[in-house]
C-alpha positions in Angstrom: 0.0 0.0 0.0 1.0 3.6 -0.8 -0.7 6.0 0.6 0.9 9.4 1.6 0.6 11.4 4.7 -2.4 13.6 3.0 -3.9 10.5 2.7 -3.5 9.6 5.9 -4.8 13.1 7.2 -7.7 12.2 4.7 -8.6 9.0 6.3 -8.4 10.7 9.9 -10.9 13.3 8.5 -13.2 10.3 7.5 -13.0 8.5 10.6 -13.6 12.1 12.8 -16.5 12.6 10.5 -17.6 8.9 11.4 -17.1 9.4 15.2 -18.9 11.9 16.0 -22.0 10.9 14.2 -22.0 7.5 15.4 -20.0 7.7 19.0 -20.1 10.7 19.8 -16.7 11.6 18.7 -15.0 8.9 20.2 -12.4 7.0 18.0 -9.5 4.5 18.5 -6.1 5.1 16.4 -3.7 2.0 16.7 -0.1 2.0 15.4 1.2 -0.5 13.3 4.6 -1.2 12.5 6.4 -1.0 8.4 9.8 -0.6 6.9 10.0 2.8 6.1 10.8 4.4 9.5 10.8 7.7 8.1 7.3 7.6 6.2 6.0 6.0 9.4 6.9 9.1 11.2 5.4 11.2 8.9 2.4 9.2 8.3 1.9 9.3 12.4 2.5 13.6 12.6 -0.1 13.7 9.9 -2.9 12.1 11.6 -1.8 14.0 15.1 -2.1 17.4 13.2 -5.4 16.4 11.8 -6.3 15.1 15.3 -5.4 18.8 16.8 -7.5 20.0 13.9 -4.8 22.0 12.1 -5.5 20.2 9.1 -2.9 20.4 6.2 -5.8 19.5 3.4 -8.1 21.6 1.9 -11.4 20.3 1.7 -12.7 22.5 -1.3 -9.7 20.8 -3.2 -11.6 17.5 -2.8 -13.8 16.1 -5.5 -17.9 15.3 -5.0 -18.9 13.5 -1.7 -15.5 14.1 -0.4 -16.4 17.7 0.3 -19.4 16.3 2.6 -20.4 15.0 5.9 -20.2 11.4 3.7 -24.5 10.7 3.8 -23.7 7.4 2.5 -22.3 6.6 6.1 -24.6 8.5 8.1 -27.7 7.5 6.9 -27.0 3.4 7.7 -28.4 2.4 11.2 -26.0 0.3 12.7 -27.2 -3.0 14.7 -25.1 -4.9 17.0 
């Protein structure tokens, strides 16, 4: 998998937007090991910069649903 540190910032963004629809804004992060020690670290300051909400992305810059609070998501109920 290749996904840069926006990416990861984007996925953060997703799961916040997830999290506090469905849990009130609660969310787990876990921290998995890889090779490149260096794009780790900057994967990991990404998602803690989106975390402290000084986001480095631009959300008009996204395309279509991105730019949303993600209906698709919201809209499912959830059963346990």
């Amino acid at each position: 998998m290749q996904v840069t540190e926006k990416g990861f910032a984007r996925m953060t963004q997703v799961m916040a937007d997830i999290a506090r629809a469905t849990a009130g804004g609660k969310m787990v992060i876990t921290l998995e090991g890889g090779y490149d020690i260096a794009g780790q670290r900057r994967s990991v300051k990404s998602v803690l910069t989106e975390l402290s909400h000084a986001s480095p992305i631009d959300k008009s810059d996204l395309p279509g649903e991105g730019r949303g609070r993600f209906p698709t998501v919201l809209n499912r109920s959830f059963s346990s």
